[in-house]
C-alpha positions as CSV (number, residue, x, y, z in Angstrom):
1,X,-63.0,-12.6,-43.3
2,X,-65.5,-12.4,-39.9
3,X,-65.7,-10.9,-37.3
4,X,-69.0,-9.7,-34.5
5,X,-69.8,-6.4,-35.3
6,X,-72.7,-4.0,-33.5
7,X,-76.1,-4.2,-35.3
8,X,-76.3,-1.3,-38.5
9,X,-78.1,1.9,-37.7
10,X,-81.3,3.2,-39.0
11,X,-79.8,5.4,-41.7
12,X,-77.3,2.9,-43.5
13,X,-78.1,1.4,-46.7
14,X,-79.6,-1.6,-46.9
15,X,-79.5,-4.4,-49.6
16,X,-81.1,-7.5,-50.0
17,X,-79.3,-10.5,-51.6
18,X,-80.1,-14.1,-52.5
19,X,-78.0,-16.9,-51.7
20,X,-77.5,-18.8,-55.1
21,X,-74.6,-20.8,-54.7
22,X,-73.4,-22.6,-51.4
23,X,-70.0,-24.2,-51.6
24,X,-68.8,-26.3,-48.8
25,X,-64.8,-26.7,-49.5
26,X,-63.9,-27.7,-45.8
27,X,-65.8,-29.0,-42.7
28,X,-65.4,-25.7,-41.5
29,X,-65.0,-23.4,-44.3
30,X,-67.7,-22.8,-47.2
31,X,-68.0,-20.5,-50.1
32,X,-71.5,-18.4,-50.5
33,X,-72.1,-16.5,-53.9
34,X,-75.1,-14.2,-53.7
35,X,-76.8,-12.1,-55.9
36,X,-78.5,-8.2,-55.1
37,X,-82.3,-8.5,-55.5
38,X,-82.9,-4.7,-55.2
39,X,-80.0,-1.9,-55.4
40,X,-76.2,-2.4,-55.4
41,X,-74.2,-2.6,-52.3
42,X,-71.7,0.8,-52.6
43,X,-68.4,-0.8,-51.5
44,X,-64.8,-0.9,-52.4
45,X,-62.9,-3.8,-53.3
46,X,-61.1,-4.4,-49.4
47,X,-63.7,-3.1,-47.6
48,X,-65.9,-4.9,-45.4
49,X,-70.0,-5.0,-45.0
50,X,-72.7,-6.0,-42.3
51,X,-74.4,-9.0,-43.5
52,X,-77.7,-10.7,-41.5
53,X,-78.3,-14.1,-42.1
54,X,-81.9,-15.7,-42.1
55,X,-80.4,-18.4,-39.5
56,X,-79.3,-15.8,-36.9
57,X,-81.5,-12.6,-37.9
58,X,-80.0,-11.0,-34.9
59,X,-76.4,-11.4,-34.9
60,X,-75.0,-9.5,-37.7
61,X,-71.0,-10.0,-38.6
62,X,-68.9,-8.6,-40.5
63,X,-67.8,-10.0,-43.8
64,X,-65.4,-8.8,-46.8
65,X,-66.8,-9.4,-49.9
66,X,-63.8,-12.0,-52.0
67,X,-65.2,-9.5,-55.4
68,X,-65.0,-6.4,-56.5
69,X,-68.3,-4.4,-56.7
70,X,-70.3,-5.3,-60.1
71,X,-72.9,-3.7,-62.0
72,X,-75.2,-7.1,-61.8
73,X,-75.0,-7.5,-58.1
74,X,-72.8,-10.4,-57.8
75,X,-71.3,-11.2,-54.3
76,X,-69.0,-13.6,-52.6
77,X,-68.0,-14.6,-49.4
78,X,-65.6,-17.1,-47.8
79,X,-66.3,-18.3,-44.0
80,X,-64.8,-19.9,-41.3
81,X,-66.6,-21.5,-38.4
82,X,-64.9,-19.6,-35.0
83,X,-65.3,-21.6,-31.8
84,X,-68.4,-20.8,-30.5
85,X,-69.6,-18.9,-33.2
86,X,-72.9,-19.4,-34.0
87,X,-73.2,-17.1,-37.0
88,X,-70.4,-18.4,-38.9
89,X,-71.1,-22.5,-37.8
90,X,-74.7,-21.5,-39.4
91,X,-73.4,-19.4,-42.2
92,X,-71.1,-22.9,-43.4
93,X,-73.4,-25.9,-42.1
94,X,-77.0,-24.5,-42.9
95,X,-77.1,-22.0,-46.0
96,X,-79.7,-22.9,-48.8
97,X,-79.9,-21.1,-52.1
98,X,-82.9,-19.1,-52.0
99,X,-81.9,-17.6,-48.8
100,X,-82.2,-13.9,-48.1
101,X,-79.0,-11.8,-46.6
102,X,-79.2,-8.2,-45.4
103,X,-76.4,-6.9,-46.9
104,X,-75.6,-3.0,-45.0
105,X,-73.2,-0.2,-45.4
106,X,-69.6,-0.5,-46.1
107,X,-66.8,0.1,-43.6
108,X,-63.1,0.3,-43.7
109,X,-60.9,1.1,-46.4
110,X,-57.3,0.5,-45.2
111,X,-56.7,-2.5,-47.8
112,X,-56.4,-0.5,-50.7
113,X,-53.9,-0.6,-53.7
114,X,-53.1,3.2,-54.4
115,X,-52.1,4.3,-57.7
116,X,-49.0,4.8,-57.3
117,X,-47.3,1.8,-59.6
118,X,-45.4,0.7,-56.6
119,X,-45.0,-3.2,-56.1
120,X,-47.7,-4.4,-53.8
121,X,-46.5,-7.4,-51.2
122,X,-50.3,-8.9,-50.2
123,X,-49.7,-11.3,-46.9
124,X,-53.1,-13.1,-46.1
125,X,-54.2,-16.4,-44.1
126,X,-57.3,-18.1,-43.9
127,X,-59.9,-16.3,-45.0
128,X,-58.4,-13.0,-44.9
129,X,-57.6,-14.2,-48.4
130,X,-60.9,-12.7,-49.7
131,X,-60.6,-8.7,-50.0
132,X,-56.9,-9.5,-51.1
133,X,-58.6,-11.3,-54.3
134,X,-61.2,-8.5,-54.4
135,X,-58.3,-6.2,-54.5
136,X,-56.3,-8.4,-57.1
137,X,-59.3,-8.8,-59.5
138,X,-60.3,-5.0,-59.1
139,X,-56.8,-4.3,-60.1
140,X,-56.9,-6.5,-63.4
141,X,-59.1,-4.0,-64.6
142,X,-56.5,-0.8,-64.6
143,X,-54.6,-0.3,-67.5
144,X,-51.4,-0.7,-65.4
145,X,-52.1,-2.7,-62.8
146,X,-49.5,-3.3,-60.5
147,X,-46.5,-5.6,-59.8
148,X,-48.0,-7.9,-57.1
149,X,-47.0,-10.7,-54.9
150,X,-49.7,-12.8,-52.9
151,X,-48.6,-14.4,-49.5
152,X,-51.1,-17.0,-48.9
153,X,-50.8,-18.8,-45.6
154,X,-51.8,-22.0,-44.1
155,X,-51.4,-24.8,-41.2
156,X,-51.5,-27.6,-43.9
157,X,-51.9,-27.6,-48.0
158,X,-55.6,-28.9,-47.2
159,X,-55.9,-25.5,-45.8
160,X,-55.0,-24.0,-49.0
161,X,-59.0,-23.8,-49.4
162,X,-58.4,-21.9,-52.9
163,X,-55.1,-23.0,-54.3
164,X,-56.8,-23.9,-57.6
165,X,-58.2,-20.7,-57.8
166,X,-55.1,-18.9,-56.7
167,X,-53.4,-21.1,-59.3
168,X,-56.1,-20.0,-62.3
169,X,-55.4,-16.0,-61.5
170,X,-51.5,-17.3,-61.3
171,X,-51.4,-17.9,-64.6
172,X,-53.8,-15.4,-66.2
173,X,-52.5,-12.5,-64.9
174,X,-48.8,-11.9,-65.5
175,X,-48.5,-9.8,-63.4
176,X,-49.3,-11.5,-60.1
177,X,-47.2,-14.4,-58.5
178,X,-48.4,-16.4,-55.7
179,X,-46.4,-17.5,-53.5
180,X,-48.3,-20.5,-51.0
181,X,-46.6,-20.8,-47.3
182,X,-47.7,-23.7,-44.9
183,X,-46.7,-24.8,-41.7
184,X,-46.2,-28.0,-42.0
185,X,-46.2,-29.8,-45.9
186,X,-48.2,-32.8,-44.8
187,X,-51.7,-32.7,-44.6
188,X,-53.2,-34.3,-41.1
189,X,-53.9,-38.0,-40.4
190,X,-57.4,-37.4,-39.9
191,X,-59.3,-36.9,-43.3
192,X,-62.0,-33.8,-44.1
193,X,-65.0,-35.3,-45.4
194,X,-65.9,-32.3,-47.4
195,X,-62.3,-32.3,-49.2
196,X,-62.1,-36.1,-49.7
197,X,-65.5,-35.3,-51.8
198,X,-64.0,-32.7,-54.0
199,X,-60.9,-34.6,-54.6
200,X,-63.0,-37.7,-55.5
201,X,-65.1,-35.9,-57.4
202,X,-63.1,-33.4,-59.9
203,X,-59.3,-35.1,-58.3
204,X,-56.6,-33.2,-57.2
205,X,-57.1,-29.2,-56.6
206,X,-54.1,-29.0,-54.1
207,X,-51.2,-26.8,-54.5
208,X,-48.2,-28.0,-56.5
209,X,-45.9,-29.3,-53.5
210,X,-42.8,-28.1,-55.6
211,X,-44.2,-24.4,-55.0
212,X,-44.8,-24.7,-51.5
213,X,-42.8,-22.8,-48.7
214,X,-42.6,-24.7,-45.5
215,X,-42.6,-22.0,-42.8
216,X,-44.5,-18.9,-40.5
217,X,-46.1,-16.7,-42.8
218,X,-44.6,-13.8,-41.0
219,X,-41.0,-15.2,-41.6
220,X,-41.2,-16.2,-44.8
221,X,-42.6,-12.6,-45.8
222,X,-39.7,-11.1,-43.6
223,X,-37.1,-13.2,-45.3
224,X,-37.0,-11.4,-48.1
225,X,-36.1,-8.2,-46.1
226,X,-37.2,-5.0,-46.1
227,X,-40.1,-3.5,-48.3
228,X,-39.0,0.2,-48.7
229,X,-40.2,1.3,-52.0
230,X,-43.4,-1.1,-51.9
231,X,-47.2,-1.2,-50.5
232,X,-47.3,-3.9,-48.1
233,X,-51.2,-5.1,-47.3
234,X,-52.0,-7.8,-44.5
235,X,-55.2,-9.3,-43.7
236,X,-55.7,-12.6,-41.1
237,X,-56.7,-13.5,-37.6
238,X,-55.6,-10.9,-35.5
239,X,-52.5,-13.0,-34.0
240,X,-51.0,-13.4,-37.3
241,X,-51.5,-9.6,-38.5
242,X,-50.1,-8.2,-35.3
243,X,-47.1,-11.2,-35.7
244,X,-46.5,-10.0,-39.5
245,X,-46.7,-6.1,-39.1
246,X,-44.3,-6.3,-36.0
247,X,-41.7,-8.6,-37.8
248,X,-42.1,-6.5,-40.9
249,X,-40.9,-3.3,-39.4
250,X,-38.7,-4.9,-37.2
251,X,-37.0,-6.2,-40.5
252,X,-36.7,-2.3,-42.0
253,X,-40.6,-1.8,-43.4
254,X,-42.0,1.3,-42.9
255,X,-44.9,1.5,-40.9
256,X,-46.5,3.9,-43.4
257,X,-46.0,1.6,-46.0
258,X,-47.8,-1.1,-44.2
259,X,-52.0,-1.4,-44.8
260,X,-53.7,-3.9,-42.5
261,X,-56.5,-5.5,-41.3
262,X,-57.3,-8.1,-38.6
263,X,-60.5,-10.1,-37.6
């Protein structure tokens, strides 16, 4: 998740963190995984930090981090080029390992799961799916974690960046369903370099077509009517969250049940 943010101020916390793994999945998405050099960044899984690239030393934007905090340091990031953006086009087309991020005090805290056992509905798109998997992994490590289901939207199932990720948790925690929405089932004319590599290089990591739903995140979600007794969490561009939390309480939702977060 990105989005500009105003440069950190002289008392936040500052970490350092080295780049050491760059994964481009899409020609305008990429993976980073970093690691703390020096101290721990003091966030909560769904919050967001201030991260300063070497590439734009000036620009920092915000990020959510797609773990949940760990005692080694480990961080991960998943980001989309924006029109114009020239933090996010460098962030995907010119990260190195070995580079050095300022990492800086954590902000936010709406996407939370609270401990109150009730079923969490998680509606994400793009790469608003990153503090929802923070949030799902930092729940696999309660005794009782709770009954959750994981709205992940898309245009196309190429834009399913992480559905064989989505498909490991799937199946290794019990307690989590995914459910994968798309626009459109097939995929554009025009191929994606950087996908046609990972196909031909470890084959298919697509979503099974039999599990897609063909549809607008925000009515698929609402189809299944109201969500009374539940914790409702929704992170994406800010059209899409604004689209989903309107239809959701137009369909019986309580606003107070209803966590979100836009960029």
């Amino acid at each position: 998740m990105q989005s500009a943010t105003s440069p950190a101020s002289e008392t936040e916390i500052a970490v350092s963190a080295t780049v050491v793994e760059h994964h481009r999945l899409r020609h305008d998405l990429a993976v980073i995984r970093l690691e703390c050099t020096e101290g721990i960044v003091p966030f909560r899984a769904g919050q967001y930090v201030d991260v300063t690239v070497p590439q734009r030393p000036n620009l920092p934007r915000r990020l959510s981090p797609a773990l949940p905090p760990s005692r080694d340091g480990k961080l991960e990031f998943h980001v989309r080029t924006v029109p114009g953006g020239w933090v996010s086009g460098a962030i995907v087309s010119d990260t190195q390992p070995g580079d050095v991020w300022t990492i800086t005090s954590p902000r936010g805290g709406d996407l939370h799961l609270d401990d109150t056992g009730r079923i969490a509905i998680m509606v994400a798109a793009g790469t608003g799916l990153a503090p929802m998997r923070a949030l799902v992994l930092d729940a696999a490590r309660r005794e009782n974690p709770p009954r959750t289901f994981l709205f992940i939207g898309a245009r196309t199932p190429r834009d399913l960046y992480a559905a064989d990720m989505l498909a490991l948790l799937g199946e290794a925690l019990p307690w989590l369903t995914i459910v994968p929405v798309v626009e459109s089932v097939e995929d554009p004319s025009v191929p994606d370099p950087w996908h046609q590599r990972i196909l031909s290089r470890i084959g298919d990591i697509g979503a099974d077509p039999d599990d897609l739903l063909e549809g607008s995140l925000d009515e698929i979600v609402t189809s299944y009517g109201a969500f009374g007794d539940h914790q409702v969490l929704v992170c994406g561009p800010g059209a899409m969250v604004q689209t989903t939390v309107q239809r959701l309480t137009e369909a019986g939702t309580p606003i107070e049940n209803i966590r979100f977060d836009p960029y």
